[in-house]
N, C-alpha and C positions, 0 to 999 in steps of 0.2 A: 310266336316270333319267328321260329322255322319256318312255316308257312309262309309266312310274308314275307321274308326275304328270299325265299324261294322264287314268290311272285314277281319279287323286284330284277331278281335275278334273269329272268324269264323277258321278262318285260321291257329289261335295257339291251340285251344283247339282240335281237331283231330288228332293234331299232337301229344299233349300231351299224349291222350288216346293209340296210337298207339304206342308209347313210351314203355310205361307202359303194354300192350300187347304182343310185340315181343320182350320186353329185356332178356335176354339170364340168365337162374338162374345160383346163386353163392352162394358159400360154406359160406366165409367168406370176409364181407368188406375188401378192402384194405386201413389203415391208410392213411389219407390226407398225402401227401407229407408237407413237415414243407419249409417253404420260405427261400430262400437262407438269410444269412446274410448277411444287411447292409456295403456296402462297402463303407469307408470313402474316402470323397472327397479327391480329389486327391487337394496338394498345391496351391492356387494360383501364387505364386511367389516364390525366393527363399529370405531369408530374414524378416525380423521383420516384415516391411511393405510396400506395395502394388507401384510400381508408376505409372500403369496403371491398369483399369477394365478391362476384355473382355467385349462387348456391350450384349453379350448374359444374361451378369450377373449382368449387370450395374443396370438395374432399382432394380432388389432383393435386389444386396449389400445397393448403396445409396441411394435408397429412403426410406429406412428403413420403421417403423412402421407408423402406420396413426394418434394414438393418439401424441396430441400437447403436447412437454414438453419444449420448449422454445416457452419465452412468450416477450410481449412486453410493458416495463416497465419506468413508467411517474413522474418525479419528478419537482413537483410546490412546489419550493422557492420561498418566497416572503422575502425582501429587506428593512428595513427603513432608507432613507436618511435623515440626519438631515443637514438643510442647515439655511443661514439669508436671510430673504426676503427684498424685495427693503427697506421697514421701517424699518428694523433694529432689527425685531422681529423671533424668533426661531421661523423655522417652522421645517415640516416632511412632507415627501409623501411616499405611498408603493409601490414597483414596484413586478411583480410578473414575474418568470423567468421559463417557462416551457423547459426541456430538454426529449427526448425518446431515451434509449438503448433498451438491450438485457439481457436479465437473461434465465436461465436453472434450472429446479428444478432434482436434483440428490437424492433427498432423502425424506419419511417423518418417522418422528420421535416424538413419543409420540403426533400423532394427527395433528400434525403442518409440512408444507412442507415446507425443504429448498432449497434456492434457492442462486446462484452463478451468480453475475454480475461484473461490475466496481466499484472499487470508487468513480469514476468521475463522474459515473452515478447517485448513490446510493448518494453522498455526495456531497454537492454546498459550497465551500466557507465561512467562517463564517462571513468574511469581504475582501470587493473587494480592488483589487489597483493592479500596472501596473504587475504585477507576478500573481494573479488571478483573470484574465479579467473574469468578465460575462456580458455576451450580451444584451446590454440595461440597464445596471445597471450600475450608475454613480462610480469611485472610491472612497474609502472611507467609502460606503454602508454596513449595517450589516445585516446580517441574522438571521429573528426573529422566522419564521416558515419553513416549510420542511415537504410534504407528497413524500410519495413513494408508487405507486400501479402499480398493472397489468392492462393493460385497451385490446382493440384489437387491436387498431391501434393509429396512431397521431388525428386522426377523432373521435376517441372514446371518446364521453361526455355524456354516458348513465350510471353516479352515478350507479343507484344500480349493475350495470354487472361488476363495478372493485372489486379488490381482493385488501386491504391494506397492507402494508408488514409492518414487524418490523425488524431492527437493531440483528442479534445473532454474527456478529463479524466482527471486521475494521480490516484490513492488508493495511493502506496506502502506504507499501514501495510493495507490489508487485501490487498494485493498484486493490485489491479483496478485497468485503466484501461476507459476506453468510449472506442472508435476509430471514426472511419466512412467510409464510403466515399461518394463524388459520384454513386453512381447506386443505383437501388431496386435491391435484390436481397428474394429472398423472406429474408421473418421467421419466428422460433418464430411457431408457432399456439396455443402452449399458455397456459393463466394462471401468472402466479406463485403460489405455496404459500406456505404456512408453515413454516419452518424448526423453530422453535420446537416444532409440534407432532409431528415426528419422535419416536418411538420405537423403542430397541434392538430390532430383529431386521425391520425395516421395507425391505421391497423399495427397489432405489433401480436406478435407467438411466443411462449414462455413453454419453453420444455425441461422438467426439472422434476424430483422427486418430492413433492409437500410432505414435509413432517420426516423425510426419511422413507416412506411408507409405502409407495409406489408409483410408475413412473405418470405421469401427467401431462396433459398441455393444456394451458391459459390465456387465452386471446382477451386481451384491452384494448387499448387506445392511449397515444401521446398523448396527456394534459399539459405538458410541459418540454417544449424541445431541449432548453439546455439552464442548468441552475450549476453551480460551484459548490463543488463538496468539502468544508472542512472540520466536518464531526469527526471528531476519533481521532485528531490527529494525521486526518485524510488529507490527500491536495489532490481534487481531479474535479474535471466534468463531468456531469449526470444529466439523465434525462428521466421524465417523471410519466412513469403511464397507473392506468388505473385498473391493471389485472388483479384478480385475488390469489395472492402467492403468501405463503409461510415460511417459517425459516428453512425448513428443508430444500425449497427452491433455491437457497444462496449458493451461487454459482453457476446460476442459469444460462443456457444462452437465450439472446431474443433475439427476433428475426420478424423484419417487416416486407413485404408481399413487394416488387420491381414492379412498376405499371409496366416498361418495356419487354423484361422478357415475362413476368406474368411467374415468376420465380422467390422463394424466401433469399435474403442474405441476413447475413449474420450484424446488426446495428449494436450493440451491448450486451454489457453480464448482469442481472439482475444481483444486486448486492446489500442492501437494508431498505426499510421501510418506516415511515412516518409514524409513531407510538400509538397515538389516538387516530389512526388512519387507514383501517384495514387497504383500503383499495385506492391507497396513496401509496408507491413501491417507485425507489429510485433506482435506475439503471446506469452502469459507469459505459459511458459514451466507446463505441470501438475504435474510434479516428484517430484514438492518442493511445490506443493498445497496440495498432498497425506494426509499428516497427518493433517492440520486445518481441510478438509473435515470433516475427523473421528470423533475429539474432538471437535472440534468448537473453537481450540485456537489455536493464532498466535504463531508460534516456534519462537525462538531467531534466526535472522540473524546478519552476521556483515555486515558492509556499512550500507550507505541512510543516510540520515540527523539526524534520529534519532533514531540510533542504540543503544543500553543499552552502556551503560560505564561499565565497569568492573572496578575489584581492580587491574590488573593487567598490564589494562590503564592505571592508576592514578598512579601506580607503576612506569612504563616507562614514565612517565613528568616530576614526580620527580630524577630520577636521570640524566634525559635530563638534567633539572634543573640545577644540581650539578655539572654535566659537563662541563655546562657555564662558562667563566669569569666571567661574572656579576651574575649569577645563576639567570638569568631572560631569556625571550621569548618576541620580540617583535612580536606584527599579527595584523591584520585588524579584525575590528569588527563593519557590522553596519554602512560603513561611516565612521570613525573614527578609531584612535589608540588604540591599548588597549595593555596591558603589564601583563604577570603573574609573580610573585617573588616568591622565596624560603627564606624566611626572617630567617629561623632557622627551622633546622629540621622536626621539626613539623606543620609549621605556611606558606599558603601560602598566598598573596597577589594577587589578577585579579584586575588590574586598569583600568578602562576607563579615556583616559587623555582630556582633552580638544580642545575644537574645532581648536585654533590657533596653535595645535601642527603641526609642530615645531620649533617654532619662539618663544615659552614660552612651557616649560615644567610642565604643571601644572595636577596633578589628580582630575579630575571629581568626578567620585564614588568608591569608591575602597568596594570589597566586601573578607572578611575573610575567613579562612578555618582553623582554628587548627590543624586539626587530632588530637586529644588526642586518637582516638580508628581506626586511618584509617581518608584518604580524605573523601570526599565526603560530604561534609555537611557543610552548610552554616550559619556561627557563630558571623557575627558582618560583619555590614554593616555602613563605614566611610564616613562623607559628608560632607562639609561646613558649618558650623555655624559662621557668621560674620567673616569669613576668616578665621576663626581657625577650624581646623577638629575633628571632634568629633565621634567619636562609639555609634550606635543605636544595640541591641539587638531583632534578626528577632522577638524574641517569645513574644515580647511590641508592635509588630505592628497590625495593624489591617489585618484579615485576606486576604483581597483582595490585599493591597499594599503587605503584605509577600507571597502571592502568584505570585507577578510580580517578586519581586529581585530571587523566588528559578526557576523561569523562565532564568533567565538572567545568574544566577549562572551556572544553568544548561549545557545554549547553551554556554558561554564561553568554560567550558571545552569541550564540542563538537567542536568548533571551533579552539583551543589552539591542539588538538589533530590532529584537520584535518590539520593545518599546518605543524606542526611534522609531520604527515606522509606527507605530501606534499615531503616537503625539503629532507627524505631519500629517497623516488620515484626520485626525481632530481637529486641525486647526481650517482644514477644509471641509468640513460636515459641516458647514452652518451655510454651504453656497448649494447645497442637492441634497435630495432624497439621500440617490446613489452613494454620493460621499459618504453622507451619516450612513445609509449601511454598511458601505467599505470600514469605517472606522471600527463598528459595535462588531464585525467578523474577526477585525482583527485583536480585538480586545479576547475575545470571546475563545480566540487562537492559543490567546497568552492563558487565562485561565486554564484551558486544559493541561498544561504543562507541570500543574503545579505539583500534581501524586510522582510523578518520574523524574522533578526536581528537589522531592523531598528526601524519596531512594538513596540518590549518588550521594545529596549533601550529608545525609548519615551517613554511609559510606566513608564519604571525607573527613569528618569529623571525628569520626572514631581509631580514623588514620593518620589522626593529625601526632598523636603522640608518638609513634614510629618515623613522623616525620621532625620530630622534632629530635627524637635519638640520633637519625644520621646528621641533624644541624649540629649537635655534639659536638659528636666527632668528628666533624669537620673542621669546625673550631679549636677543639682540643690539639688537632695534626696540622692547627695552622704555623707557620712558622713563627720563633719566641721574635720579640721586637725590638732590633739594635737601641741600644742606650743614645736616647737624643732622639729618636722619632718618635713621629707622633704615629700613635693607637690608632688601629682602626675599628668600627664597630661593627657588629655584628651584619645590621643594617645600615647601608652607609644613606645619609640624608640627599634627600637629590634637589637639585637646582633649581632657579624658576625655569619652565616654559619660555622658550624662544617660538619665533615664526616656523615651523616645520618645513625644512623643503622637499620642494616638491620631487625633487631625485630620490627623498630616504623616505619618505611617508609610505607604508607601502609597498614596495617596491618589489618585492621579492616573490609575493605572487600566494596561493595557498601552501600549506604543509601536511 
């Protein structure tokens, strides 16, 4: 090798000199020629996005960059069961419930990186029972603790190399939270896309950790640009491709290939999949994740279990209402009957009636609403005191039992509302497909509610007698009744129904 470079050596500096010896003199340099202009790549495709690479360009476009921006991410709940042991003595044990997704850091902002995964991921259950099974944790179980980190894998139990994450925002109806962690980690490089402009048979990349186990990527294909998700108590757009992905994928990002710049952007988060359907996997659409990204706050949707009520809900029940014969609504609530009335105008009634309904017609718990300024607020709560019904006042109770009735208050009118729309969906199913399947979604809506309406109503019911102590005493502190008037009762009987107007129907807006 000395040798020959020696020769080389030898060989170019003669040449050099001779160069510089015989080169021909000249007047004046001629200007370096200036390099042609950059010609821009020609399209990959024609259209928004991509449904094949060329192989020539496959590894450039999708293997994208080297630094890691999806991570793989661990959440240990732990569980206390309080159960009776053979003696008859309260005991407890802790069960601990390890789960691994997928998160992506898109951003850092003031120091802190966030980061976009699942709910399901991010968030375990507060209490178990046959609607939220967790694995190895009895029904009944509550949730006392809850970490969330980044580790490397399922194998990873080296403490000091995880990353802790904190909570910056819950979106349970589209089943995203954005979590961050206190130190910069590298982010996607990529832009967001458009969802919307997805096309069946459109390349798509899933980068994500299968099973926990280690990091991956999974190229499919759109079968499905856009379906309505409301499993679980979800409300969002999904898009259906047909990558093979596991649950450790959940929290994916997906990204489909720009025919213009020949670039991934980021189209959705891979977030459940079809039971009997390995390579059926639905994706939540990113066109409607666009803005919480930005702000960090969940936009108002309509649907999912727990969509805002408006005034102009509460508008449209009440004159459902009035349009009634009986200007009542019978619905299911919880296992049980429940009834809402229009007692006058202003005054509505939600009864829970009793278990033998309907073999006796007897009210359970009935809870109030005046409106004096608009529905929505919850005014006097009526229960049984030695057979006679009495009125408790929310703002006498103790804070936790008044926080179970404005629960209960709450999901009735959610529930009172989802039947009313039910019943207009049905009475239009018999003119489309469409209809009839609008109608069976939203039946299908109401059924899930049942396990989270059984919860509160025990809840209620078991707080019915504390609410009937402060109806007591209420009564007891009522003023004695001058000689020559007339008693009032407990409950006072109310009026017929007049025409509602339209100035007090209402009015007052939500609370």
């Amino acid at each position: 090798m000395i040798g020959s470079l020696a020769v080389l050596l030898v060989a170019v500096a003669p040449a050099t000199g001779v160069a510089k010896s015989t080169a021909p003199a000249r007047s004046a340099a001629r200007p370096p020629r200036a390099p042609p202009p950059p010609t821009a790549p020609a399209p990959l495709c024609d259209g928004d996005y991509a449904d094949s690479v060329p192989a020539a360009r496959a590894s450039e476009i999708l293997d994208g960059v080297r630094d890691r921006f999806v991570y793989a991410i661990r959440n240990v709940a732990t569980y206390e069961r309080v159960y009776y042991g053979r003696d008859g003595k309260l005991r407890r044990n802790y069960i601990r419930s390890v789960v691994h997704g997928t998160g992506f850091a898109y951003e850092v902002k003031d120091g802190e990186t966030l980061i976009v995964t699942n709910e399901h991921v991010a968030n375990r259950p507060d209490v178990t029972d046959e609607e939220h099974v967790v694995d190895g944790v009895p029904p009944g179980s509550k949730k006392v603790r809850e970490q969330l980190k980044i580790v490397r894998d399922e194998e990873d139990d080296y403490e000091p190399g995880h990353v802790a994450l904190t909570r910056a925002l819950s979106d349970p109806a589209a089943d995203i939270p954005i979590v961050k962690a206190r130190k910069i980690l590298p982010v996607m490089p990529y832009r967001i896309g458009r969802s919307s402009a997805l096309r069946n048979g459109n390349l798509v990349q899933v980068r994500g950790f299968p099973l926990g186990a280690f990091p991956a990527v999974n190229v499919g294909k759109v079968v499905n640009p856009y379906t309505e998700d409301t499993e679980r108590g979800w409300s969002h757009n999904d898009f259906v491709v047909d990558a093979l992905l596991s649950s450790g994928n959940s929290g994916s990002p997906v990204f489909a290939v720009n025919c213009r710049t020949s670039a991934p952007e980021l189209v959705g988060v891979f977030h459940a999949g079809y039971t009997d359907a390995a390579a059926l996997n639905v994706v939540v659409s990113i066109d409607q994740l666009r803005e919480e990204l930005e702000t960090l706050r969940v936009p108002k949707r309509g649907g999912g279990l727990h969509a805002e009520i408006t005034a102009q809900d509460r508008d449209r029940l009440v004159k459902e209402l009035f349009a009634e014969q009986s200007h009542s609504v019978t619905f299911p609530y919880g296992g049980r009957i429940a009834t809402v009335r229009l007692a006058d105008p202003t005054t509505l009634r939600f009864s829970i009636l009793e278990d033998d309904y309907p073999l006796v017609v007897n009210e359970g718990v009935t809870l109030v609403d005046r409106g004096v300024n608009g529905f929505g607020t919850l005014d006097g709560i009526v229960v049984h005191v030695d057979g006679v019904p009495a009125e408790a006042s929310p703002a006498l109770l103790e804070a936790e039992v008044r926080e179970h009735f404005d629960k209960l208050y709450d999901s009735l009118w959610h529930q009172v509302l989802g039947v009313v729309d039910y019943r207009a969906r049905l009475s239009r199913a018999q003119k489309s497909a469409d209809a009839f399947a609008e109608a069976q979604q939203a039946k299908s809506r109401l059924r899930k509610r049942n396990g989270e309406q059984k919860e509160v109503l025990g809840l209620c019911l078991f707080d019915a007698d504390r609410a009937g102590a402060v109806a007591q005493r209420a009564v007891a502190s009522a003023p004695v009744a001058v000689a020559g008037a007339q008693p009032q009762p407990a409950v006072q009987s109310e009026p017929p129904v007049a025409a509602p107007a339209a100035a007090r129907v209402g009015s007052g807006g939500d609370r």
